[in-house]
C-alpha positions in Angstrom: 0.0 0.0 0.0 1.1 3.2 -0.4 1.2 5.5 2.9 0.0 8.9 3.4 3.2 11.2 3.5 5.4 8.9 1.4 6.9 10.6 -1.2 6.2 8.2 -4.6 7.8 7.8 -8.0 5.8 7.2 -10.9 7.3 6.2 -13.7 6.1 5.1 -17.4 7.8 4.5 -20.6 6.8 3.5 -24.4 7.4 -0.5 -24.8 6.8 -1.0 -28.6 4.8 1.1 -30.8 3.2 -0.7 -33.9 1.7 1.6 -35.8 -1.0 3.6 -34.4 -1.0 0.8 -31.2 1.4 2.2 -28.5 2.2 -0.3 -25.7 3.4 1.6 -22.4 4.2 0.1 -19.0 4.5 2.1 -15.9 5.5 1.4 -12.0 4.6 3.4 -8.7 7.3 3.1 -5.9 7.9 4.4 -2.5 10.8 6.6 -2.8 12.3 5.8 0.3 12.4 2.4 0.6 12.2 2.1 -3.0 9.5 -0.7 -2.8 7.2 -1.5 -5.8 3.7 -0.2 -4.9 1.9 -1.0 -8.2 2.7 -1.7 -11.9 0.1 -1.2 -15.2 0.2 -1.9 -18.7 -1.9 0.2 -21.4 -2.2 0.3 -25.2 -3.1 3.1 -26.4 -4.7 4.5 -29.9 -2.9 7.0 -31.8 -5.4 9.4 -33.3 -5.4 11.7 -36.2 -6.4 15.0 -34.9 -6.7 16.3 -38.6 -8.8 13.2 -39.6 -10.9 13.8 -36.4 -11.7 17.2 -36.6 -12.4 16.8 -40.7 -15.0 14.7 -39.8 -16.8 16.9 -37.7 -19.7 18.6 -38.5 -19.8 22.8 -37.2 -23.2 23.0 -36.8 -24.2 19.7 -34.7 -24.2 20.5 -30.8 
């Protein structure tokens, strides 16, 4: 668990990146003692912005 006053690091980083798929992992530690608190995994979507906001119609609310 992680304790209330503990300082904690959070850190992520890109795995792999396929494409548009990005594959991150990322840890939580307690800075002191340096013990793992939690880890997580995520793939995410690259988007087009441009594509995105093409799409959209002005006038719809």
């Amino acid at each position: 668990p992680a304790f209330e006053g503990h300082v904690l690091v959070c850190e992520g980083e890109i795995e792999k990146r396929d494409g548009r798929k990005i594959d991150v992992i990322a840890t939580l530690t307690d800075a002191a003692s340096g013990k793992l608190i939690a880890k997580a995994r995520g793939r995410f979507l690259e988007v087009d912005v441009k594509k995105v906001l093409n799409g959209r119609n002005p006038e719809a609310n």
